[in-house]
MARPA-366630 format. One line per field, with one value per residue (C-alpha): residue in three letters; chain; x, y, z. Coordinates in Angstrom, 3 decimals, always signed. Layout:
REM residues N
r <- [ALA|...]
c <- [A|...]
px <- [X|...]
py <- [Y|...]
pz <- [Z|...]
//
This chain:
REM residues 202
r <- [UNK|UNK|UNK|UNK|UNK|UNK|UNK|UNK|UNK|UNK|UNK|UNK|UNK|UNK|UNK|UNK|UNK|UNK|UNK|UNK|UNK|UNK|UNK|UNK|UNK|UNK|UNK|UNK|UNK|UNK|UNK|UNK|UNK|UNK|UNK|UNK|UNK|UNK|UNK|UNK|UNK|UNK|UNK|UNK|UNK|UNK|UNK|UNK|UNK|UNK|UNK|UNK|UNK|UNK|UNK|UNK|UNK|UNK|UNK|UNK|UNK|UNK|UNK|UNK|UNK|UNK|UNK|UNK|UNK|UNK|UNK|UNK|UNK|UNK|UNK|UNK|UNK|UNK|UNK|UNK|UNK|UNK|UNK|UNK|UNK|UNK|UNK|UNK|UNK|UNK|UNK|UNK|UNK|UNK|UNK|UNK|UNK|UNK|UNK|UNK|UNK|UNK|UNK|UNK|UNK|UNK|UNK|UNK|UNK|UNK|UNK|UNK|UNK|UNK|UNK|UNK|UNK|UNK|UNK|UNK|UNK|UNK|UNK|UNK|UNK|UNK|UNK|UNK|UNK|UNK|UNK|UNK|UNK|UNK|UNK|UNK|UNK|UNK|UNK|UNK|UNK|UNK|UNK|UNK|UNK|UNK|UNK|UNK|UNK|UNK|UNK|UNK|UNK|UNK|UNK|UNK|UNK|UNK|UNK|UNK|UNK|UNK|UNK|UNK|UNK|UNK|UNK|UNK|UNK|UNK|UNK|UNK|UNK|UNK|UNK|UNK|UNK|UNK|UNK|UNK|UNK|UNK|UNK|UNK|UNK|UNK|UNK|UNK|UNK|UNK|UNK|UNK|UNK|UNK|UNK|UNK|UNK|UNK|UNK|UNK|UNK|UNK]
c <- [A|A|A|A|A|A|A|A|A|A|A|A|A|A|A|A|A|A|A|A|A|A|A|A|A|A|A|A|A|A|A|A|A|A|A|A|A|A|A|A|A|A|A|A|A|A|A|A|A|A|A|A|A|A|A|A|A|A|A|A|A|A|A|A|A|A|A|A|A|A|A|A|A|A|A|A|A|A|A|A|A|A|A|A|A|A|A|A|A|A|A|A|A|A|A|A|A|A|A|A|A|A|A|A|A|A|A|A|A|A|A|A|A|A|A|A|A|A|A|A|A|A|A|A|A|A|A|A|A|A|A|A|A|A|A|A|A|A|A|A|A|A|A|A|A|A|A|A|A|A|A|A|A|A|A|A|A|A|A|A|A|A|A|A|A|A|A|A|A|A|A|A|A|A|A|A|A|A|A|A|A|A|A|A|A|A|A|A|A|A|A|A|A|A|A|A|A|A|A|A|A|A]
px <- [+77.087|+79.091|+78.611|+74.683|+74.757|+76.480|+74.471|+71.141|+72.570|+73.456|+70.289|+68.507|+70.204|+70.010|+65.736|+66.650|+68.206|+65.280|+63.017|+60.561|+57.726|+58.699|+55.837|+57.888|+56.588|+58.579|+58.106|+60.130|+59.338|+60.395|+62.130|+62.677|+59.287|+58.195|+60.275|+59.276|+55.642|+56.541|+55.795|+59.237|+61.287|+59.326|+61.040|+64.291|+64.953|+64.246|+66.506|+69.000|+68.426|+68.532|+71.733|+73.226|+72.086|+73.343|+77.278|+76.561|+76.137|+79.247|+81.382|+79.966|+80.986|+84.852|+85.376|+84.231|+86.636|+89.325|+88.430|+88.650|+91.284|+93.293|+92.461|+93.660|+96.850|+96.573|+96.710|+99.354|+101.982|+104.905|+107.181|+105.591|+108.388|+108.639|+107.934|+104.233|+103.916|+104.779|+102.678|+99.334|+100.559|+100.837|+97.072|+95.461|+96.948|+95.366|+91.997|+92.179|+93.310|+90.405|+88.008|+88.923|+88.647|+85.105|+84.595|+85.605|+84.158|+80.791|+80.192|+81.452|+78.834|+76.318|+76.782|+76.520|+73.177|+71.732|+72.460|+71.184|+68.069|+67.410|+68.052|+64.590|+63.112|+64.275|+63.903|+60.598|+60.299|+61.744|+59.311|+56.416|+57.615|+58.515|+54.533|+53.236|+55.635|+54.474|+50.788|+51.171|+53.073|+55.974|+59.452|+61.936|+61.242|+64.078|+64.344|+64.093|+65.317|+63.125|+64.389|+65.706|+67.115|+70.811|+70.486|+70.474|+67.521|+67.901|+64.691|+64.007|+61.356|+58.519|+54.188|+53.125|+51.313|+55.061|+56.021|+54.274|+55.785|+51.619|+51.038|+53.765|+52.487|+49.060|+50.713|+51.855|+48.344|+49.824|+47.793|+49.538|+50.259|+48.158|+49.954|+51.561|+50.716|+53.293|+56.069|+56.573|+59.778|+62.580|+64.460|+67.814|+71.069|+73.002|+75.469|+79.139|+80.108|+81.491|+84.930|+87.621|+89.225|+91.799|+95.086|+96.247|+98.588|+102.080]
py <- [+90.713|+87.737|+86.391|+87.284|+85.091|+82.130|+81.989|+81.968|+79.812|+77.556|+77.394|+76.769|+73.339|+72.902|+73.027|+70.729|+68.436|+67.979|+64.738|+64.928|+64.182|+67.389|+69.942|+73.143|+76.649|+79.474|+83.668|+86.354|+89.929|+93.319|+93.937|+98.222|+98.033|+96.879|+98.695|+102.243|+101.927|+100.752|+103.790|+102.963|+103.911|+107.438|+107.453|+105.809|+108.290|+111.293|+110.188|+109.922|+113.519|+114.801|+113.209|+114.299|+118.114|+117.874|+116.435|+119.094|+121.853|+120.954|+120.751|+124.225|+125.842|+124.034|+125.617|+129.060|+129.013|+127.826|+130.540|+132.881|+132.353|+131.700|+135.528|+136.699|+134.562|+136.679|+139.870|+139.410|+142.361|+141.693|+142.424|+139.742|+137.455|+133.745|+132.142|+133.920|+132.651|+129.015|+129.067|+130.016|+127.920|+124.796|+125.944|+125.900|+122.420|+121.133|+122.929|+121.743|+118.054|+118.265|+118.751|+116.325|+113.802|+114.458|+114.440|+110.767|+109.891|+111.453|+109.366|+105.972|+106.886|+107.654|+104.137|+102.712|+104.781|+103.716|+99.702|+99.981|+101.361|+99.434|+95.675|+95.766|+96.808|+94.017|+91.610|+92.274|+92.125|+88.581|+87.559|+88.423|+87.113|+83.950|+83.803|+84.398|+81.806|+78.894|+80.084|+80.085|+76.836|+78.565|+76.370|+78.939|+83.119|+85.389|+88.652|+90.496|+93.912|+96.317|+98.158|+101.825|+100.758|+100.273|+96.331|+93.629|+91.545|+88.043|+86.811|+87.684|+85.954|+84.791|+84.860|+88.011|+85.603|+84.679|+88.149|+88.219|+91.653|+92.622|+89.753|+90.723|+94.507|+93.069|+90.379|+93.376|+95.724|+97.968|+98.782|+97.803|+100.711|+99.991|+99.674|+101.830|+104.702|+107.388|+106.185|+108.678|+110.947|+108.992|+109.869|+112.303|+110.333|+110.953|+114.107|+113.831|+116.301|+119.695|+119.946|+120.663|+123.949|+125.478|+126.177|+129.999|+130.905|+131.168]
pz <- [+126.913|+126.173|+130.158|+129.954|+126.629|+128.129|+131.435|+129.220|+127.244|+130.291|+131.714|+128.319|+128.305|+131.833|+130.689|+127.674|+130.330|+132.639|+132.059|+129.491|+131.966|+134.001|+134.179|+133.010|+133.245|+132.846|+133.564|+134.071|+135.981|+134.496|+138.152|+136.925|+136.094|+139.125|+141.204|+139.876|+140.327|+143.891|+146.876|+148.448|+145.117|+146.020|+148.941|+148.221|+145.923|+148.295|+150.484|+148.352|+147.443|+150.514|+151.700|+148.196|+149.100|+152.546|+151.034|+147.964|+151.030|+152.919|+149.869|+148.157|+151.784|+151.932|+148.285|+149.123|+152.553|+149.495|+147.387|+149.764|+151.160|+147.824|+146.759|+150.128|+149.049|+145.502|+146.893|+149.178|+149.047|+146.694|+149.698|+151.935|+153.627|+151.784|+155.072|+155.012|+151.595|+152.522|+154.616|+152.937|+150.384|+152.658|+153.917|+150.885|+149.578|+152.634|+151.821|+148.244|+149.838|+152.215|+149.590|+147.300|+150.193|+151.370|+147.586|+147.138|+150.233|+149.806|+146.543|+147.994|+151.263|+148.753|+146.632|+150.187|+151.115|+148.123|+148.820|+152.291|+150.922|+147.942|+150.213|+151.243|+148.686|+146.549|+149.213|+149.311|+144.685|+145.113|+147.955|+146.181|+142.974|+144.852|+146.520|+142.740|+141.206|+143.764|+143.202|+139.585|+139.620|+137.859|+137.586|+136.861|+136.789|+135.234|+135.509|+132.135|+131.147|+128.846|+125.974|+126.443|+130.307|+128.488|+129.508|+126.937|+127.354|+128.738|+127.107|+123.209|+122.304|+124.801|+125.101|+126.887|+129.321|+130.648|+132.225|+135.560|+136.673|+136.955|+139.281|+141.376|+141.389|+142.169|+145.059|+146.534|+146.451|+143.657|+140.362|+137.645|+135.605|+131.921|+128.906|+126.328|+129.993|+130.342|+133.011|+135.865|+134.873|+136.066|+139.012|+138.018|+139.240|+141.837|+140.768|+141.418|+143.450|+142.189|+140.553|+142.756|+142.391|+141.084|+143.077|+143.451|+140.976|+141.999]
//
């Protein structure tokens, strides 16, 4: 909070420093708001889900090969030999290592999906934004955050005729969604994967 204060701050008196015969005129874009009345968020987020299922699969099998092999471990005969034991022992510590592995790296290759998806998608927000700020004759655009996303807002007070997130919509063929409308349900985040589980008691 303290870093988003200082950078507004910042640029507020790097506007108080321009000449006084500048031409100033300044907007901002809900970029969120933008982005989830865009089609490719549809499909961002699909793939995302389907990637997530796919990891979700592979881990749900590697704990059921655990599990079952951890209650053959369980109902091994009292007399078996410690060597036997050991051994299924060592087994499923690398089952239970193995899982906790893909785990990790499922997430991190998740993170990465979603990136690689969402570069063009904002490349193509700050295009547009860029063709409507030179059209508009707009000196600086910020990007705002609404309330209820969890992000403070950079701008607090401003005329509605500044936010030019339904120009950009428009720039880009989309209908701007009206007013005060319902927002589509928002797109469920990507799970962690399932807990690891427990080792076999000894």
């Amino acid at each position: 909070m303290k870093n988003k204060f200082i950078l507004a701050a910042g640029l507020l008196f790097g506007l108080a420093a321009l000449p006084a015969t500048a031409q100033v005129k300044i907007g901002f874009i809900y970029q969120e708001k933008i982005y989830s009345q865009m089609p490719e968020a549809k499909q961002v987020e699909e793939d995302l889900k389907n990637t997530e299922k796919q990891y979700q699969t592979l881990i749900q099998a590697k704990i059921k090969d655990f599990q079952d092999k951890a209650a053959v471990y369980e109902k091994l005969p009292a007399n078996t030999s410690d060597i036997i034991k050991q051994d299924k022992e060592k087994e499923l510590q690398n089952l239970q290592t193995s899982i906790q592995e893909f785990q990790q790296n499922a997430q991190t290759s998740i993170q990465k999906k979603q990136a690689q998806l969402l570069q063009p998608v904002v490349k193509k927000i700050e295009e547009n934004m860029h063709a409507v700020a030179n059209e508009n004759a707009y000196t600086f655009v910020f990007n705002n955050y609404e309330p209820g996303t969890g992000a403070n807002p950079v701008l607090l007070h401003f005329p509605a005729e500044a936010d030019i997130s339904d120009l950009v919509l428009k720039k880009m063929g989309i209908t701007p969604r009206p007013a005060g409308a319902p927002a589509p349900a928002a797109a469920a985040p990507v799970a962690a994967p399932a807990a690891k589980p427990a080792a076999p008691k000894k």
